[in-house]
N, C-alpha and C positions, 0 to 999 in steps of 0.2 A: 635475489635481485629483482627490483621492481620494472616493470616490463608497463611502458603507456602506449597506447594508440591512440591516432589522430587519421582523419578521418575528410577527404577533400569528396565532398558529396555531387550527384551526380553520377550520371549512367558515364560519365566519361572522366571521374573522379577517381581514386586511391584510397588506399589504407595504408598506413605506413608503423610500422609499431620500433622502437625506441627502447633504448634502456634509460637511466638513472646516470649512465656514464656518456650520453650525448652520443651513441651510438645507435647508426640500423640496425635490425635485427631483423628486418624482409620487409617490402614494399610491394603489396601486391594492386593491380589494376581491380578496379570495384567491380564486382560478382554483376553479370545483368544477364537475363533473359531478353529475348524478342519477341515483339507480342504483335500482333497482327489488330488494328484498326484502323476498316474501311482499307481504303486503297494503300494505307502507311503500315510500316512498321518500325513500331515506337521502341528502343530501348530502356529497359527497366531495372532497378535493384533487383535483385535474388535475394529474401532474406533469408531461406536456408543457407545458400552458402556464407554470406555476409556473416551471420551465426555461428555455421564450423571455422573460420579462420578464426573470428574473434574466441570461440571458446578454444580453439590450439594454441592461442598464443597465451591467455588469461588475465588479457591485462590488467594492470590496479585502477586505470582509470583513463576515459577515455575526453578527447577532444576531437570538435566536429564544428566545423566553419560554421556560424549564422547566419547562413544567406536568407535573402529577399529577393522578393520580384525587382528583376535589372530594368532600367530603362529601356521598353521600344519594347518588350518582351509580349509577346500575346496571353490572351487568358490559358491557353491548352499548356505552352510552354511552361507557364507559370504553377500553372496546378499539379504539371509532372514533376516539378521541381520540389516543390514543398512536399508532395506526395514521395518522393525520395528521402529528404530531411527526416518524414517522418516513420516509415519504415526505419531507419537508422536510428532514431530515441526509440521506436516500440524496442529491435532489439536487445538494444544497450538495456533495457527497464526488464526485457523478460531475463536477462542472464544475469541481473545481477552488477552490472558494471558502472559507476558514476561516472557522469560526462558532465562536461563542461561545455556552452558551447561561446566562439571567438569569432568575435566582427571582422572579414577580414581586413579591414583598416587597417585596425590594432594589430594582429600579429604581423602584416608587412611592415605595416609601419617599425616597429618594437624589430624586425631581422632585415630591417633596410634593402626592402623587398619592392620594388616598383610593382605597379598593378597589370603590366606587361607579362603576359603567359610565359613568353619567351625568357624573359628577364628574371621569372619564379626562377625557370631553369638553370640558368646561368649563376644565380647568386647558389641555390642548391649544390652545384657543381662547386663553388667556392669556399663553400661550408664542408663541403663533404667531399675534398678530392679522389678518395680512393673509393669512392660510391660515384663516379660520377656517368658510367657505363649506365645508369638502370635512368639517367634523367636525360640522353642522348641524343632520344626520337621526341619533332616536335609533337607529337600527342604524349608526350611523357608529364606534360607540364602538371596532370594531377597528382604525379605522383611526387613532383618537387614541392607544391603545396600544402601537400599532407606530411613530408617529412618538417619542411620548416614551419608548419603549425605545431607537428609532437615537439619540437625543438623547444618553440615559444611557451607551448604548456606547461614542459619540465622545469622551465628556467623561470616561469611564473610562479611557480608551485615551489621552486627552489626560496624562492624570494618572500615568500609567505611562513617559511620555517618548517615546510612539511617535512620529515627524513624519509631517504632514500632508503 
């Protein structure tokens, strides 16, 4: 059975990994450390751990939102953001994994997803009733993102002719 991951980036993001039959298969909340600079402390990716989930699960291929610097965003926010993104392609390229990555426009738009956090959750919860426990808490919302990103991947990838 082919097993995808998708991937809502961010210290405050998910992993949600997916079968070929439009099932979850665990959603877990993104690996991060604390890191102390100056008077802050900043939340970060973990790529060892980001690495042992993705190699336990093994997935065929992964998808990972394309973000960008947001409107109103500062330089420091912006740089820890991308520096997240790109932690997430080194690992996906050290183990081996092809990714994809999706504007998220496209896949809201493409699972009639409004751009409301809240709203990822709720349509999540609609898609997936008896998953809908793990999307519950409002900081859940990455991990509603990340399932209806693996969603849009499979059913892109469906629509391309790849087999399952």
């Amino acid at each position: 059975m082919k097993i995808i991951a998708a991937i809502d980036p961010g210290a405050g993001g998910a992993i949600a990994f997916l079968n070929w039959r439009h099932q979850i298969i665990e959603v877990l909340d993104m690996p991060i450390d604390y890191v102390k600079v100056g008077r802050t402390t900043r939340r970060v990716i973990n790529p060892a751990l980001l690495a042992a989930h993705l190699r336990a699960h093994a997935p065929d291929h992964l998808f990972v939102e394309n973000v960008s610097v947001r409107p109103g965003e500062g330089a420091v926010g912006a740089f820890a953001f991308g520096r997240g993104l790109g932690v997430i392609e080194g690992v996906c390229s050290a183990l081996c994994i092809p990714m994809t990555k999706i504007r998220p426009q496209d896949w809201k738009r493409g699972m009639g997803c409004p751009a409301d956090k809240g709203a990822a959750r709720q349509r999540a919860c609609e898609l997936f009733p008896a998953n809908a426990g793990i999307f519950s808490r409002v900081k859940d919302d990455g991990r509603a993102e990340a399932v209806m990103l693996g969603l849009f991947g499979i059913r892109a990838l469906e629509n391309t002719g790849v087999p399952a």
